[in-house]
C-alpha positions as CSV (number, residue, x, y, z in Angstrom):
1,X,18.6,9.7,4.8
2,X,15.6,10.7,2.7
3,X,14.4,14.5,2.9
4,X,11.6,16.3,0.8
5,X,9.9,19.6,1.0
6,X,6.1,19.6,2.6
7,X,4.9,23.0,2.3
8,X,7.2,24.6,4.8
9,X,7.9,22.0,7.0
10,X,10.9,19.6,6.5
11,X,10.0,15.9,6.2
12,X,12.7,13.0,6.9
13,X,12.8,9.6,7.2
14,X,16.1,7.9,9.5
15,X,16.6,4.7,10.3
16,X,17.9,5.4,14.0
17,X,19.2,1.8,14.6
18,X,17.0,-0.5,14.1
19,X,13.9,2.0,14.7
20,X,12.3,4.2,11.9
21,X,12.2,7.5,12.9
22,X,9.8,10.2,10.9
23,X,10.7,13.9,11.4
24,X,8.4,16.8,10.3
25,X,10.3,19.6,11.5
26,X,10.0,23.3,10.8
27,X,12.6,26.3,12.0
28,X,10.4,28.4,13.8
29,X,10.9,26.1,17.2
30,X,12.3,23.1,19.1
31,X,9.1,22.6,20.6
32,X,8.6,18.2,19.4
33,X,5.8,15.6,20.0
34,X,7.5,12.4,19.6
35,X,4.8,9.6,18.9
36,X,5.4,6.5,18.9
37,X,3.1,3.3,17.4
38,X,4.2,-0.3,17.6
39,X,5.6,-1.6,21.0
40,X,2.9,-4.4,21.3
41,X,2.4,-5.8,17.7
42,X,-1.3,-7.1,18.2
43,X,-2.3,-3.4,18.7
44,X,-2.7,-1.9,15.1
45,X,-5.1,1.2,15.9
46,X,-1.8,2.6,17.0
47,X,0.1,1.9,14.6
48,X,-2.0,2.6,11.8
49,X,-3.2,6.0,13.4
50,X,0.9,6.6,13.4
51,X,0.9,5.7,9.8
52,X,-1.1,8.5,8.5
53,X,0.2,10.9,11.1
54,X,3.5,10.4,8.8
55,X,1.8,10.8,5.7
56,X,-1.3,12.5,5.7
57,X,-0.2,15.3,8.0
58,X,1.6,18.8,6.9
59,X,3.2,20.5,10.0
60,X,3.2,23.9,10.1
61,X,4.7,25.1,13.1
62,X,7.2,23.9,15.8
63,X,7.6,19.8,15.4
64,X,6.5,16.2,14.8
65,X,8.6,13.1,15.4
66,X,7.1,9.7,14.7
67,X,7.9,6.4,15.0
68,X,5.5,4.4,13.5
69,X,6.1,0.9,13.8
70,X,8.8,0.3,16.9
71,X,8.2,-3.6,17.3
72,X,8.3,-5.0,13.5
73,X,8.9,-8.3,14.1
74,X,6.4,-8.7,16.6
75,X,3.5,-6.4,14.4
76,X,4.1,-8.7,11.6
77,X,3.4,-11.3,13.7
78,X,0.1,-9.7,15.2
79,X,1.5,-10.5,18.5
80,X,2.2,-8.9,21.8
81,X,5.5,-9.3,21.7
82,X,7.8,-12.0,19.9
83,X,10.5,-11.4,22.4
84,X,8.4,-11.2,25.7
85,X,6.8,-7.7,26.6
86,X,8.7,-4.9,25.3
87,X,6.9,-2.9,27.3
88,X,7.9,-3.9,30.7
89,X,11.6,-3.4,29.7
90,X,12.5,0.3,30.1
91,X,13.8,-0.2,33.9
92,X,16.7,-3.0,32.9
93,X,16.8,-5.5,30.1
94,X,19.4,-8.5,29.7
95,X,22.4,-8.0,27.4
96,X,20.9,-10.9,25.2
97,X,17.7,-10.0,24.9
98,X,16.7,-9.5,21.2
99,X,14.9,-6.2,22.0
100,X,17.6,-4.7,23.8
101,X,18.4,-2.7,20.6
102,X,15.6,-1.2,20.4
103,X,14.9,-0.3,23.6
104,X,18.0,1.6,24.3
105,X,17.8,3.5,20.8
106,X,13.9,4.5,21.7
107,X,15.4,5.3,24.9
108,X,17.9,7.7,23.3
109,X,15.6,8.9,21.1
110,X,12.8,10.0,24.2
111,X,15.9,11.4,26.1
112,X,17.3,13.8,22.7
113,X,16.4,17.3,24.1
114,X,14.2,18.5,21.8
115,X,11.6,16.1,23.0
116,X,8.9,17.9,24.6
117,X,6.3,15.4,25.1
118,X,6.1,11.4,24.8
119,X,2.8,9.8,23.5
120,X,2.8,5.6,23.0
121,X,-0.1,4.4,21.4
122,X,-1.7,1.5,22.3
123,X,-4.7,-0.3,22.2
124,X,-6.3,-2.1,25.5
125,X,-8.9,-4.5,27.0
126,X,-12.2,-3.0,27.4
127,X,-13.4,0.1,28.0
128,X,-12.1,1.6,31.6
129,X,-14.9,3.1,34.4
130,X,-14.1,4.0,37.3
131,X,-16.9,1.6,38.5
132,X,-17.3,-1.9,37.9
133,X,-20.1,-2.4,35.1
134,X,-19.3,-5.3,34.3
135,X,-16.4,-7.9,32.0
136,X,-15.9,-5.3,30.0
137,X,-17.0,-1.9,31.7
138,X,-14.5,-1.7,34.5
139,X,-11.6,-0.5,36.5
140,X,-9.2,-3.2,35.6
141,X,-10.1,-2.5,31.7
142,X,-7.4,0.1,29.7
143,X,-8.9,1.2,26.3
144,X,-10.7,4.2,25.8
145,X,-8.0,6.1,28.2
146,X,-5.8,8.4,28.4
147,X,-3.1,7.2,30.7
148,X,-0.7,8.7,32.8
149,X,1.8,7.7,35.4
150,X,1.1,10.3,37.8
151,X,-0.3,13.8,37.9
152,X,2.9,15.5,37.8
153,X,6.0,16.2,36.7
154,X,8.8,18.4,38.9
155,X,7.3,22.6,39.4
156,X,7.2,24.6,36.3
157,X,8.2,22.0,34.2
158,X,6.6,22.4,30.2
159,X,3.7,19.9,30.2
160,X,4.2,18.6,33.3
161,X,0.8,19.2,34.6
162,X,-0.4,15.8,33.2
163,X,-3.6,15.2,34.6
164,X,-4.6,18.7,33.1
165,X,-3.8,17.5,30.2
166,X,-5.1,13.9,30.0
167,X,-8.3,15.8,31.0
168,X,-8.4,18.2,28.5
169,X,-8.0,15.3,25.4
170,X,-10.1,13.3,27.7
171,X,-13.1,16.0,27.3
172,X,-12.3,16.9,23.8
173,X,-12.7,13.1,22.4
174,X,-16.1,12.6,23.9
175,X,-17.5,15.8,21.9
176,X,-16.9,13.6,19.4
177,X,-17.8,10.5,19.8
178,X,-18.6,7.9,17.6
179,X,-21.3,6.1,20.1
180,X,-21.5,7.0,23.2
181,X,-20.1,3.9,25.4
182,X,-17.1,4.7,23.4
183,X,-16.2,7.6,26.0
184,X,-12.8,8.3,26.8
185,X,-11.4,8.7,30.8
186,X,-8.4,9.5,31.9
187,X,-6.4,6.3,33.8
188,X,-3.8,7.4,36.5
189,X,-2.2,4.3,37.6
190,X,-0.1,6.0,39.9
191,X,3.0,4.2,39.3
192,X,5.3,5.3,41.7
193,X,3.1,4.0,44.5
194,X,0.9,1.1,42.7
195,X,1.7,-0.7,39.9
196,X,5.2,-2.7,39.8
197,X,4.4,-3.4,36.4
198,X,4.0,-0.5,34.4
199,X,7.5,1.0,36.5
200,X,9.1,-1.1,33.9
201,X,7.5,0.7,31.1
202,X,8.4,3.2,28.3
203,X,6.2,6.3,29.7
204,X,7.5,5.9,33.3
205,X,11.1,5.9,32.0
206,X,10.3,9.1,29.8
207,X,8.3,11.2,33.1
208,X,11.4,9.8,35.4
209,X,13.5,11.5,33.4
210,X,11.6,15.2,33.2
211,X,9.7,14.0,30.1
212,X,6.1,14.3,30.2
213,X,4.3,10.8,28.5
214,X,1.0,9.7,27.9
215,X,-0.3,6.6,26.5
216,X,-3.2,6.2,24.4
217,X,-5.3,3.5,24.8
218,X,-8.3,2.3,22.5
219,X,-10.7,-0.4,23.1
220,X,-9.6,-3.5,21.5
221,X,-13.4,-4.5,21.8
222,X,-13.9,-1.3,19.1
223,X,-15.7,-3.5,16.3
224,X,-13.8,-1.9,13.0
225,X,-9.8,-1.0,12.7
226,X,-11.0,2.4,11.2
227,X,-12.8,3.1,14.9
228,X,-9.5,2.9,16.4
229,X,-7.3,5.1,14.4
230,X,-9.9,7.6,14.8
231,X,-10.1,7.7,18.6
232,X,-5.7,8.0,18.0
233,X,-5.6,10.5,15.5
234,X,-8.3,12.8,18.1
235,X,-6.4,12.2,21.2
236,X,-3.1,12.6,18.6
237,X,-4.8,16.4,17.4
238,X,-5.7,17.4,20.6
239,X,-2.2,17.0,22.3
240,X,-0.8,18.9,19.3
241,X,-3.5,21.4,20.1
242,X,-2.4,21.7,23.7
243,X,1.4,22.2,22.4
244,X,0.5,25.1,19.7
245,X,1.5,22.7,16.9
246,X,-0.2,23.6,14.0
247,X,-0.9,21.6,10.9
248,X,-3.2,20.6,8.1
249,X,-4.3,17.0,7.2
250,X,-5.2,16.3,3.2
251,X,-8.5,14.2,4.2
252,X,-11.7,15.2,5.7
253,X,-11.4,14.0,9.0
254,X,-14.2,11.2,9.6
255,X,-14.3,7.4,10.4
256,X,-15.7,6.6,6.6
257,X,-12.0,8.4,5.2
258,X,-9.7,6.9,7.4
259,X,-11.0,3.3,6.7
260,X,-10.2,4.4,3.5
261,X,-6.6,5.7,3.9
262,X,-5.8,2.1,6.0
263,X,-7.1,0.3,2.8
264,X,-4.2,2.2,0.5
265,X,-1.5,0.1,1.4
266,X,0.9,2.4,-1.2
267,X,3.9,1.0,-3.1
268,X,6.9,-1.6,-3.0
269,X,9.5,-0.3,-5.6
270,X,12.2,-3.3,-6.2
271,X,15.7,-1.8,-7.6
272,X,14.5,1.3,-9.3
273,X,13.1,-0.6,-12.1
274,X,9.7,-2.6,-10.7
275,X,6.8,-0.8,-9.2
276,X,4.1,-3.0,-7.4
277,X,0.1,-1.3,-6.1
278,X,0.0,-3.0,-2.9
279,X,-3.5,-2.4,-2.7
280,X,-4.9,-4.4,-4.8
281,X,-2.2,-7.1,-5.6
282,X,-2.8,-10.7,-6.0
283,X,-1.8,-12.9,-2.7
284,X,1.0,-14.0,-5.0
285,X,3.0,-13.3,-7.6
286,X,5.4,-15.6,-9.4
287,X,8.5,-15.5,-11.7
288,X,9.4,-11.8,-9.9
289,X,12.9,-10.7,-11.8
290,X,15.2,-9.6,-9.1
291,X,18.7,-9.9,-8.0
292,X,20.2,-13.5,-5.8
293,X,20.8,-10.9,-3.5
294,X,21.5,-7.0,-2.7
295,X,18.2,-6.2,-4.0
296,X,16.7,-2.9,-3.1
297,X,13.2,-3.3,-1.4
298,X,11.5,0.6,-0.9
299,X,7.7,1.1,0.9
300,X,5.9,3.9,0.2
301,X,3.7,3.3,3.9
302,X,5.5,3.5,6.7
303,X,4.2,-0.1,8.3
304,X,5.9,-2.2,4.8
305,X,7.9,-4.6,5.7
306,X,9.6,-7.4,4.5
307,X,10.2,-11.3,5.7
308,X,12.3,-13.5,4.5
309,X,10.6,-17.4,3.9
310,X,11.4,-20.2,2.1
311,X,13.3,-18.2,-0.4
312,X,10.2,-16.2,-0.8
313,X,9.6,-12.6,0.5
314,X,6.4,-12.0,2.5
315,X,4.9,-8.5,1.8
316,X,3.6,-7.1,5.0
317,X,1.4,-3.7,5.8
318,X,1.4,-3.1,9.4
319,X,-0.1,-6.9,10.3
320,X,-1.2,-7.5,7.2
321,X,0.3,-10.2,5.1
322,X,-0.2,-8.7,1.9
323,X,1.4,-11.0,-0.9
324,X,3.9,-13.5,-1.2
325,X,6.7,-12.8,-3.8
326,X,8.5,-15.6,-5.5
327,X,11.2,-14.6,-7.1
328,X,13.2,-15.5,-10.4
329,X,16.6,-14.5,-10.6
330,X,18.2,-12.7,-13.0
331,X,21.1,-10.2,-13.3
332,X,20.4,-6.6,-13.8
333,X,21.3,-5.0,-17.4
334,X,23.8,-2.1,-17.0
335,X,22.9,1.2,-19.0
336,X,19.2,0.2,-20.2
337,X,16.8,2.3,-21.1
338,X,14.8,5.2,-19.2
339,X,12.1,5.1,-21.7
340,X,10.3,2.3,-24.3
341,X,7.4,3.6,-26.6
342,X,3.9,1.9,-27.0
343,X,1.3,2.4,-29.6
344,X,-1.8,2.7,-26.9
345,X,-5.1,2.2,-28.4
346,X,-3.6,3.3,-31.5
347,X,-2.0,6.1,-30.2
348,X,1.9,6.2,-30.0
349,X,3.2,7.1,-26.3
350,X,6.4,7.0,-24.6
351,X,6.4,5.1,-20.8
352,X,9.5,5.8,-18.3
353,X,10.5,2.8,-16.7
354,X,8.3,1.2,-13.6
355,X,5.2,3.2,-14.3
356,X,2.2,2.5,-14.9
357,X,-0.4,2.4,-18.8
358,X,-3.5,2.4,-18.8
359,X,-5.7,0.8,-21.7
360,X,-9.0,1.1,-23.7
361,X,-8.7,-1.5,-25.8
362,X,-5.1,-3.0,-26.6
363,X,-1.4,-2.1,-26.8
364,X,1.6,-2.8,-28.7
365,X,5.3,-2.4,-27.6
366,X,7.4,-1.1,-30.2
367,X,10.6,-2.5,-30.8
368,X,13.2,-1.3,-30.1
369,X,17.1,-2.3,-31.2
370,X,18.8,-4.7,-28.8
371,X,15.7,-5.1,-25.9
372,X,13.7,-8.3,-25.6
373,X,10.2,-8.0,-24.7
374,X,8.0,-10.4,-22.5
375,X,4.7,-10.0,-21.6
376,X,3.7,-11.5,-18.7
377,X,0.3,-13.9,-19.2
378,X,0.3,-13.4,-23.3
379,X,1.5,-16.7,-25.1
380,X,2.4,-17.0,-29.0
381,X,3.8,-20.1,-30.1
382,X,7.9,-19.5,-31.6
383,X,8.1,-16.0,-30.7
384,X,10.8,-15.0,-27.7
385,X,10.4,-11.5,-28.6
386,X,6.7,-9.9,-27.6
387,X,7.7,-6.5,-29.2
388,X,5.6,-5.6,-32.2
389,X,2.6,-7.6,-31.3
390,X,-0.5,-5.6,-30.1
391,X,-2.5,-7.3,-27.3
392,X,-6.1,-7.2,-26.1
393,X,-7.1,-8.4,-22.5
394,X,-8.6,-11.6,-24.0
395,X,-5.3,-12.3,-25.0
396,X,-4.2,-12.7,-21.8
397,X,-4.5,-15.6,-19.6
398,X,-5.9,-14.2,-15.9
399,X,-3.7,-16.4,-13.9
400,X,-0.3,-14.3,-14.5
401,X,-3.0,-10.9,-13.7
402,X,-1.0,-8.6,-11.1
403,X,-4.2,-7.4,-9.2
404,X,-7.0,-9.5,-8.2
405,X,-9.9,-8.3,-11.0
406,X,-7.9,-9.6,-13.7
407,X,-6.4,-6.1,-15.4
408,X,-3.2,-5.7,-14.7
409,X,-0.6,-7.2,-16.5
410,X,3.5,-7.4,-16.5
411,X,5.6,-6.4,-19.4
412,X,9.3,-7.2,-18.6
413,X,12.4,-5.8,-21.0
414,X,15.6,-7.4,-21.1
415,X,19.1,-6.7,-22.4
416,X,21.1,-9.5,-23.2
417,X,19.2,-12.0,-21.3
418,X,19.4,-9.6,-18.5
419,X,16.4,-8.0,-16.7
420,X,16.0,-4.2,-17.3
421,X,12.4,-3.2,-15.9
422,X,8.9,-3.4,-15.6
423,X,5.5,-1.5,-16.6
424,X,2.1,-2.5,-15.6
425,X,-0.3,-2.1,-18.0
426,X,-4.2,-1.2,-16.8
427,X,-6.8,-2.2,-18.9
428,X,-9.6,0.0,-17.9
């Protein structure tokens, strides 16, 4: 378990199972929104929108849960569902069905008690009227809804007035609209009665169980990502609204910054000793010292993830297939250094290990007794030791570049043949 201090709420990440389960918590109540992105893999405003919930959001008062990315296998895929819908198996599921562990630890998770209120984000076909306008203006469509089961839950029950409250997001959302045909509605498909189908799924198992649940749908026919996550993150601040949870957001909330945000794919740190920019890496990267096996693999964003290919790991954010590592192997030096020194455009500066230098004009590694130096892309014939050399970024050959403009470069320590750590160096 991971925990550190957000202002004066608590911020954790669990993995609950096999699920990955955010908790901004604060003491003053066990009021909880539980949101949760991810059941159908081919719909990313969801899951992306979940994303920066988890780290662009302070909570202030009462609680946040989030689950950002509940079908990983079938997100990296970009489809529906790997494994059939996962959706329309919250009423029963087969002992050997490959999502059955999920589904009853999401299941667990919507019934824990401090649950208040369920929202699953999706995005749908279309953009839902009540009257038929056409392919994609009509009753049968889903996105641009809020959707609920039925109107309500059992008499007196906390947020169990749910039309009330689909209609109050509902009304919100379109004083803010982005166009105007992106108007929200709210989509009551009167489950009980009406639709076999959606019986089966995760918000009629939550409000058949005294938990209110919503789902969120966006218009897959929305034209950029960044249109979705902001129709989420609205409907996402208005239900938090409605349930006096307060918070703060460190971006200025417009469709311009949040294409921004799902741009900043964050970090991979390997072992404690390499540190990789996601966003703008190369599509791969060879020779990558790590471990046979046991090797450490931590994501700053919540949607990294990892596959397993070839003996080759696939970065993923969310859907995207960031880069492909291929990786050398190497043991792992016991008791290396913290710290190695560089003279920096003439200036002498100390570097912990797996950060980042930037550069003017050129650097030199200073030697240092017993440590091997190799920088990654510079070539000088007879010399196994790069320590003590200064380098320029013509000196470099663009090929081994980290990043895709060509100024980033790898320089590797090792201890007896055996791989300590990594800096980047940034030539500006």
């Amino acid at each position: 378990m991971i925990r550190f201090l957000l202002s004066i709420s608590l911020v954790f990440s669990i993995l609950s199972g096999d699920i990955q389960l955010i908790k901004k918590e604060t003491p003053d109540s066990n009021t909880t929104l539980l949101v949760i992105g991810g059941i159908h893999g081919n719909e990313p405003g969801g899951y992306f929108a979940a994303s920066i919930l988890a780290t662009h959001y302070t909570i202030l008062s009462k609680n946040l849960w989030i689950v950002p990315n509940l079908n990983k296998s079938s997100i990296q895929a970009n489809k529906r569902g790997i494994h059939g819908d996962m959706n329309r198996k919250f009423a029963s599921i087969k002992k050997n069905d490959k999502d059955k562990k999920i589904v009853t630890e999401i299941k667990k998770i919507i019934l824990s008690p401090n649950v208040s209120l369920v929202l699953n984000l999706h995005d749908g076909h279309g953009f839902y009227r009540k009257e038929n306008k056409g392919s994609i203006f009509n009753p049968n469509a889903w996105g641009q809804t809020c959707v609920i089961d039925q109107c309500k839950l059992k008499e007196n029950q906390e947020f169990g007035n749910l039309n009330t409250i689909a209609s109050r997001v509902k009304e919100n959302i379109n004083k803010k609209l982005l166009k105007k045909h992106h108007s929200f509605n709210v989509k009551n498909t009167q489950t009980k009665y009406d639709d076999e189908a959606m019986q089966l799924s995760l918000t009629y198992f939550a409000v058949t169980n005294d938990k209110p649940a919503f789902a969120v749908e966006t218009s897959k026919n929305l034209s950029k990502l960044s249109h979705k996550v902001f129709y989420q993150l609205l409907a996402i601040e208005e239900f938090m609204k409605i349930m006096g949870i307060q918070y703060s957001r460190d971006f200025t909330f417009t469709e311009q910054e949040i294409a921004k945000i799902i741009k900043d794919y964050g970090r991979l740190n390997i072992n404690g000793n390499i540190s990789l920019n996601l966003s703008d890496i190369k599509s791969t990267l060879r020779f990558v010292p790590i471990k046979s096996k046991g090797n450490l693999f931590e994501f700053t964003h919540p949607l990294g993830s990892l596959k397993r290919k070839q003996g080759n790991y696939l970065v993923y954010v969310g859907n995207k297939k960031i880069t492909t590592l291929k990786p050398q192997y190497f043991k792992i030096a016991h008791e290396c250094s913290e710290s190695f020194s560089y003279e920096i455009d003439h200036k002498i500066v100390s570097y912990k290990k797996a950060t980042d230098i930037f550069v003017n004009d050129d650097f030199k590694v200073l030697e240092k007794k017993g440590y091997r130096v190799n920088v990654i892309g510079f070539h000088s014939k007879g010399v196994e030791n790069e320590s003590g050399i200064r380098i320029a970024l013509k000196d470099l050959n663009k090929k081994y570049s980290v990043d895709r403009h060509n100024k980033v470069y790898r320089v590797e320590f090792y201890k007896n043949d055996e791989f300590c750590s990594m800096n980047m160096v940034h030539f500006r």
